[in-house]
Z-matrix of the N, CA and C atoms (Angstrom, degrees):
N
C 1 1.448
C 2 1.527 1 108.78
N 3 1.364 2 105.90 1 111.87
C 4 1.402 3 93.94 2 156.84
C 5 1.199 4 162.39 3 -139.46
N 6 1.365 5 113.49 4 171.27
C 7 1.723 6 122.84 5 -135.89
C 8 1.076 7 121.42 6 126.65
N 9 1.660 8 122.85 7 -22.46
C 10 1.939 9 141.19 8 -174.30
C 11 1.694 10 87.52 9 -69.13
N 12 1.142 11 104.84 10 149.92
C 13 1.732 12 113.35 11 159.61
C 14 1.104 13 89.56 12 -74.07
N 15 1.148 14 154.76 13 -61.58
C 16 1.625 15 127.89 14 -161.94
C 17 1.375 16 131.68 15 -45.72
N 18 1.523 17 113.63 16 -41.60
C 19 1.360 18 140.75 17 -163.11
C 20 1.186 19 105.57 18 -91.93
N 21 1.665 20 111.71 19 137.81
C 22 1.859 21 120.55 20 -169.26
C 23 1.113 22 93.22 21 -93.76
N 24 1.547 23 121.83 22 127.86
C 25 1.027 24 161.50 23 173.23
C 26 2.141 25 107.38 24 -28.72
N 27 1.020 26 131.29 25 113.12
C 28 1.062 27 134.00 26 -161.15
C 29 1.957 28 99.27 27 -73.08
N 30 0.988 29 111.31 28 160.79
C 31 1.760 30 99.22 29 171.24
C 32 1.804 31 92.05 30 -136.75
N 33 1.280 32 107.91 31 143.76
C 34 1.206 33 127.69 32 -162.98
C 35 1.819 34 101.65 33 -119.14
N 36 1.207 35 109.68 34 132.21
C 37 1.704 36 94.20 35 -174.71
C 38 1.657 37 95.30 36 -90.03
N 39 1.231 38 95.82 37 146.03
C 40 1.555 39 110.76 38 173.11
C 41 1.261 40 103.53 39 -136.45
N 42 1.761 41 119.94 40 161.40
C 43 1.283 42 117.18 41 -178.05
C 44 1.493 43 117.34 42 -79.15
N 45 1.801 44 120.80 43 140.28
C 46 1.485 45 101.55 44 -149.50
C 47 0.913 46 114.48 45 102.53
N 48 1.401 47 137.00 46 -43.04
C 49 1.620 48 119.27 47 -167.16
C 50 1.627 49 82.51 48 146.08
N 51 1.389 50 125.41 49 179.14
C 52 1.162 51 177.50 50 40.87
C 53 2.006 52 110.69 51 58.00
N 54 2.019 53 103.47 52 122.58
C 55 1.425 54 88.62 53 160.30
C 56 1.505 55 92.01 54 -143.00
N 57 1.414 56 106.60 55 175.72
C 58 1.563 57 112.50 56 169.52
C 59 1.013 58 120.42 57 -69.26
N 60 1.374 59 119.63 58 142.18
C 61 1.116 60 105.03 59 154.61
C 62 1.627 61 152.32 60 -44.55
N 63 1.127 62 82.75 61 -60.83
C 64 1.776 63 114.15 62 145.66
C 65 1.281 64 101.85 63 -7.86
N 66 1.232 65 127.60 64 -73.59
C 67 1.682 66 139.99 65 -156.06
C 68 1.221 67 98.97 66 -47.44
N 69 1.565 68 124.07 67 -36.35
C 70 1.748 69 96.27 68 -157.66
C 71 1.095 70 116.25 69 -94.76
N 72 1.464 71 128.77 70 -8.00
C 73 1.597 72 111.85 71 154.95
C 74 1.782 73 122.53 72 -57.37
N 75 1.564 74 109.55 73 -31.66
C 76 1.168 75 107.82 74 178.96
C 77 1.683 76 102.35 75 -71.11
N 78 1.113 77 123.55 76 -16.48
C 79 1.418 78 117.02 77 178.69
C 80 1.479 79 112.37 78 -82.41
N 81 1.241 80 94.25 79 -51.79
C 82 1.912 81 109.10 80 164.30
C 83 1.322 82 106.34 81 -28.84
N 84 1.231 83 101.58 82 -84.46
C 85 1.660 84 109.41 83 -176.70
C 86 1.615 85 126.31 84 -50.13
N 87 1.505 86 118.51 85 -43.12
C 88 1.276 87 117.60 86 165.72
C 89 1.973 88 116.69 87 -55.41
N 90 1.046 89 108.47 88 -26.66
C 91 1.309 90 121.90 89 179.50
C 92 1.524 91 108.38 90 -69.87
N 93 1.744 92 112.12 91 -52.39
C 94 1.345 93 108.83 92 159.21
C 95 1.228 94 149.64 93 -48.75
N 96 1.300 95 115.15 94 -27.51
C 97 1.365 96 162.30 95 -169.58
C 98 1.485 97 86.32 96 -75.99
N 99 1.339 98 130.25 97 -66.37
C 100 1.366 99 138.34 98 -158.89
C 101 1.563 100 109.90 99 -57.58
N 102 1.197 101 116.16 100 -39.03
C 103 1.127 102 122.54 101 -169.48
C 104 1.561 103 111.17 102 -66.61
N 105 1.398 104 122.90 103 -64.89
C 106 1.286 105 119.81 104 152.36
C 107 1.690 106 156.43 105 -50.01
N 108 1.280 107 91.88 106 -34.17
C 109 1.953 108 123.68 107 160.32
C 110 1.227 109 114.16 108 -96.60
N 111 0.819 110 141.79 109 48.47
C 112 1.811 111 120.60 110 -167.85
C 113 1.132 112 111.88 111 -56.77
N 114 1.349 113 110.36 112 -36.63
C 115 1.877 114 127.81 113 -167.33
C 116 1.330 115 91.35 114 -61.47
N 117 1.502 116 119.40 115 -65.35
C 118 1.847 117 106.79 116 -178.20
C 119 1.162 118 112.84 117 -40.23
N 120 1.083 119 139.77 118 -60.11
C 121 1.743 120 156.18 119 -162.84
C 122 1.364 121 115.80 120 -48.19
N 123 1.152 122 97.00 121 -49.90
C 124 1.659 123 131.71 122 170.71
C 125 1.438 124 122.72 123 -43.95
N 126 2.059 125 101.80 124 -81.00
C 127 1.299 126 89.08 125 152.70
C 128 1.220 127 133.57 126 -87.53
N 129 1.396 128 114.26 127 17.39
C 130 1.716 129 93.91 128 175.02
C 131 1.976 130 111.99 129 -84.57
N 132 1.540 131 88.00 130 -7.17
C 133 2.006 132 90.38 131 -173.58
C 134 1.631 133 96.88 132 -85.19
N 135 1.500 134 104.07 133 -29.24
C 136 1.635 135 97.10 134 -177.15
C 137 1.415 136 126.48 135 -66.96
N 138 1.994 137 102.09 136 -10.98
C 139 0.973 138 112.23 137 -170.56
C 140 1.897 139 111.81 138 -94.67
N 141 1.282 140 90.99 139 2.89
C 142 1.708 141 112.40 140 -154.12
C 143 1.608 142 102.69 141 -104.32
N 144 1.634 143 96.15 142 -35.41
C 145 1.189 144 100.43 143 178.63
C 146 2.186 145 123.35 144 -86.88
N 147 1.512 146 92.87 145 -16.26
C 148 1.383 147 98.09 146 155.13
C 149 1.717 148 135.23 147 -50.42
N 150 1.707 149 82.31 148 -55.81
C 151 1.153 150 91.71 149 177.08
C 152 1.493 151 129.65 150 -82.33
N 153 1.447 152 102.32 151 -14.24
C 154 1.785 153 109.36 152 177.21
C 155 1.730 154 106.47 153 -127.28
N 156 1.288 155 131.60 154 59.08
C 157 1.371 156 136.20 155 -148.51
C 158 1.792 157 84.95 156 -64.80
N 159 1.402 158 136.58 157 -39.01
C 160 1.237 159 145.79 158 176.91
C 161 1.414 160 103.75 159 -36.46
N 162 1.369 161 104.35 160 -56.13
C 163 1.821 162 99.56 161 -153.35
C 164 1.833 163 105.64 162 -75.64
N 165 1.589 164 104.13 163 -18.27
C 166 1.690 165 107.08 164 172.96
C 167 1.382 166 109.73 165 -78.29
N 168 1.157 167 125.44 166 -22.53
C 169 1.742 168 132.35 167 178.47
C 170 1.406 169 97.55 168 -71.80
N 171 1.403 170 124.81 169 -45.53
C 172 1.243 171 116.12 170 160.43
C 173 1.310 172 150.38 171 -18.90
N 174 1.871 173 76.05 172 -67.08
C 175 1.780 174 83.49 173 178.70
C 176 1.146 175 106.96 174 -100.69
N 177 1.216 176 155.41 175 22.32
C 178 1.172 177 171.10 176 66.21
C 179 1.448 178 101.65 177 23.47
N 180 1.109 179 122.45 178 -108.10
C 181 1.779 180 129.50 179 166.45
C 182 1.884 181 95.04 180 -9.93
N 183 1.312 182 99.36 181 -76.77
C 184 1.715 183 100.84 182 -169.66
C 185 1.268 184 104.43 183 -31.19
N 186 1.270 185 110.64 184 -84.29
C 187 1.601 186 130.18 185 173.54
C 188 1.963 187 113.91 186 -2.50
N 189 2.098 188 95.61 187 -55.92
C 190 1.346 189 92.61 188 -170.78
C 191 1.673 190 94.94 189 -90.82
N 192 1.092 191 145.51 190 1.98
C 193 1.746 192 140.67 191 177.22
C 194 1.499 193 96.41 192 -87.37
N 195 1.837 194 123.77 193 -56.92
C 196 1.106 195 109.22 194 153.17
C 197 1.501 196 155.58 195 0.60
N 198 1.624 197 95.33 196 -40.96
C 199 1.621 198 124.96 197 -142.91
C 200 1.369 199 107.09 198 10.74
N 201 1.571 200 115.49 199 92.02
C 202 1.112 201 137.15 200 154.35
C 203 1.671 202 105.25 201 -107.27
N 204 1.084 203 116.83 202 -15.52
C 205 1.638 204 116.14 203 -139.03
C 206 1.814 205 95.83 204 -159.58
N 207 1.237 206 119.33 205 99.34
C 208 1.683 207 108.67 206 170.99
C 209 1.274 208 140.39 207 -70.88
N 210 1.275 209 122.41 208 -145.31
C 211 1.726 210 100.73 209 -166.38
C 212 1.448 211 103.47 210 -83.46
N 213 1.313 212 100.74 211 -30.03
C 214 1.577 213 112.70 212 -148.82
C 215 1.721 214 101.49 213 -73.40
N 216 1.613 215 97.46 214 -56.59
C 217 1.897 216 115.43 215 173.54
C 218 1.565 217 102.45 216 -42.78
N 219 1.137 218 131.25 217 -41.64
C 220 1.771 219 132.76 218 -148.68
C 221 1.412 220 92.30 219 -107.37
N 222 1.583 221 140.34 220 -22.72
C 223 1.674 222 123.25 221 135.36
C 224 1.062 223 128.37 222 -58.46
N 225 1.383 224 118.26 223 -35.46
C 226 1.538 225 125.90 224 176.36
C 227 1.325 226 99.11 225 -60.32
N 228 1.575 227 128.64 226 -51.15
C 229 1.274 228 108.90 227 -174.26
C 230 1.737 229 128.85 228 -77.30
N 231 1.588 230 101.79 229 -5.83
C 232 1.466 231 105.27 230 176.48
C 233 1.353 232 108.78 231 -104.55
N 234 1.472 233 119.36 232 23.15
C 235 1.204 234 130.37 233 -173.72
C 236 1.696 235 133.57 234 33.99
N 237 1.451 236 98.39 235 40.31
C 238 1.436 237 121.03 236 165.31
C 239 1.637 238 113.87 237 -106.81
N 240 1.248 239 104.98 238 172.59
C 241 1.673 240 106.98 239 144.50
C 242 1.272 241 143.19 240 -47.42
N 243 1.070 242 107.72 241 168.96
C 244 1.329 243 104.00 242 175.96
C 245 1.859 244 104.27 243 -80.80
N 246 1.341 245 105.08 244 -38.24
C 247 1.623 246 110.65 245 -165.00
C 248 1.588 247 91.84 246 -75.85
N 249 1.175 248 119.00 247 -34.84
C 250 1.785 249 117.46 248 172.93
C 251 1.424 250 133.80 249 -44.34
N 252 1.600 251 88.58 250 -43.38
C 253 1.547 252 101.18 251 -168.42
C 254 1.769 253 89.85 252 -93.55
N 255 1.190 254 130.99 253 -45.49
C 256 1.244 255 137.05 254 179.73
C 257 1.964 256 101.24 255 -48.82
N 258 1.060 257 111.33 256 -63.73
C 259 1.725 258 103.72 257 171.99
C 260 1.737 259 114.81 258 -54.56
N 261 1.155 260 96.85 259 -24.98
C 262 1.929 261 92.38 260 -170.21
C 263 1.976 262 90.82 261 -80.02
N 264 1.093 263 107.26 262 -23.61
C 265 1.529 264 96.76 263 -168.09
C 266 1.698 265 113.84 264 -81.02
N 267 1.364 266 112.23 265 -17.60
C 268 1.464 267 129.18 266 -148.64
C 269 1.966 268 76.78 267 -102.84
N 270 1.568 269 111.73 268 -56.71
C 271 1.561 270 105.68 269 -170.53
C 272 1.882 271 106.55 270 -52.24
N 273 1.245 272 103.48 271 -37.12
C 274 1.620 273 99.43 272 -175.81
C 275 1.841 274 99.72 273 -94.20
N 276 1.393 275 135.79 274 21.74
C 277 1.112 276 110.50 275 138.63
C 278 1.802 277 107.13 276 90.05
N 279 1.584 278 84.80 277 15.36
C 280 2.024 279 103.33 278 -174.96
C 281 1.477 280 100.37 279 -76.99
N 282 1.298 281 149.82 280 -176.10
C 283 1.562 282 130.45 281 148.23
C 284 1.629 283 79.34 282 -104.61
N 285 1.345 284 88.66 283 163.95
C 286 1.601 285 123.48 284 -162.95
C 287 1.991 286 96.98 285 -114.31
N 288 1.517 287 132.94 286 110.88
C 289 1.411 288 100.69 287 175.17
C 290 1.878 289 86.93 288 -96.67
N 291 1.694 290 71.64 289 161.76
C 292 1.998 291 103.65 290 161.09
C 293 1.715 292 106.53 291 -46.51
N 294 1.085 293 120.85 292 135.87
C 295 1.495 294 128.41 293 -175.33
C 296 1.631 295 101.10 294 -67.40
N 297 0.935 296 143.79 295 152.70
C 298 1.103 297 154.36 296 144.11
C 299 1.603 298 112.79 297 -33.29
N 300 1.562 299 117.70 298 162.34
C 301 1.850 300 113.74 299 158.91
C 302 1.750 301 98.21 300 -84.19
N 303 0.993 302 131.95 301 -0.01
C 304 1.538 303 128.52 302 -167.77
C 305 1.886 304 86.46 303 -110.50
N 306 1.019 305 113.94 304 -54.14
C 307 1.707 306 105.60 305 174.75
C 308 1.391 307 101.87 306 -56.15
N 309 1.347 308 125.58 307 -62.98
C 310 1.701 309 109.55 308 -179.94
C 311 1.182 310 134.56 309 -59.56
N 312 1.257 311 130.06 310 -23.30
C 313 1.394 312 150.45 311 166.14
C 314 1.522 313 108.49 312 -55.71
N 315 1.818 314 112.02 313 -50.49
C 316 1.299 315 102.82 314 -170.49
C 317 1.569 316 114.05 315 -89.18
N 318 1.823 317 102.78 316 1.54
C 319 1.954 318 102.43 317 -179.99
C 320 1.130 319 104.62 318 -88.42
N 321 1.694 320 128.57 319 -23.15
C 322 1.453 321 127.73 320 -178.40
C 323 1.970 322 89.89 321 -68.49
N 324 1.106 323 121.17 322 -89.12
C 325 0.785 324 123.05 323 -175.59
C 326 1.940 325 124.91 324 -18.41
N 327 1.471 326 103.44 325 -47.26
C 328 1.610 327 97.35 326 171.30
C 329 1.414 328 111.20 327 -76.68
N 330 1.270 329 123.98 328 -8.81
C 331 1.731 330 125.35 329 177.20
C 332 1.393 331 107.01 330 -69.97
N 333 1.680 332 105.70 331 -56.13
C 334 1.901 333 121.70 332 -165.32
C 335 1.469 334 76.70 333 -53.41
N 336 1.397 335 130.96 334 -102.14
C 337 1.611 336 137.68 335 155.72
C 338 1.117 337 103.46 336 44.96
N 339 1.172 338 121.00 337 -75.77
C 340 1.441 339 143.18 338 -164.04
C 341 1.295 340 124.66 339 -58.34
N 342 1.643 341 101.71 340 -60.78
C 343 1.511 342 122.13 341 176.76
C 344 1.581 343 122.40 342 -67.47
């Protein structure tokens, strides 16, 4: 059974590697958690992401392959460029899409902004 402290932990192949099974109630539940605490959730990822700056670049990348999140937002959040994060993705072999007219519209705009 698993999830029992007795019982060895099942491993599930995922792409990437391998997770427990185990994990997804703790994911379940942290997810639940969110809804009511956010503030815990919040800082506890900010605190997660200190210590594992890797695993937020992660989901970051995901996020923008996803397209939840575009090129420009998912540098902003790894605190590069856009042309930065766009070269780091092309050297590891990510595809890169064409920005949107709504992504270009809103980078002119945060530049003028800017200046």
């Amino acid at each position: 059974m698993a999830g029992s402290a007795n019982a060895a932990p099942t491993l599930l192949a995922r792409e990437g590697g391998f997770i427990m099974e185990t994990d997804y109630w703790e994911i379940e539940a942290f997810h639940r958690l969110s809804a009511v605490r956010p503030a815990i959730i919040t800082d506890a990822l900010k605190e997660l992401w200190k210590i594992r700056p890797e695993l937020y670049k992660m989901l970051v990348i995901n996020a923008y392959l996803d397209e939840k999140i575009n090129l420009t937002k998912a540098a902003e959040n790894l605190g590069v460029t856009r042309i930065e994060f766009e070269k780091e993705l092309r050297e590891k072999g990510i595809p890169v899409r064409a920005p949107s007219q709504e992504d270009v519209i809103a980078e002119v705009d945060a530049i003028t902004r800017w200046q």
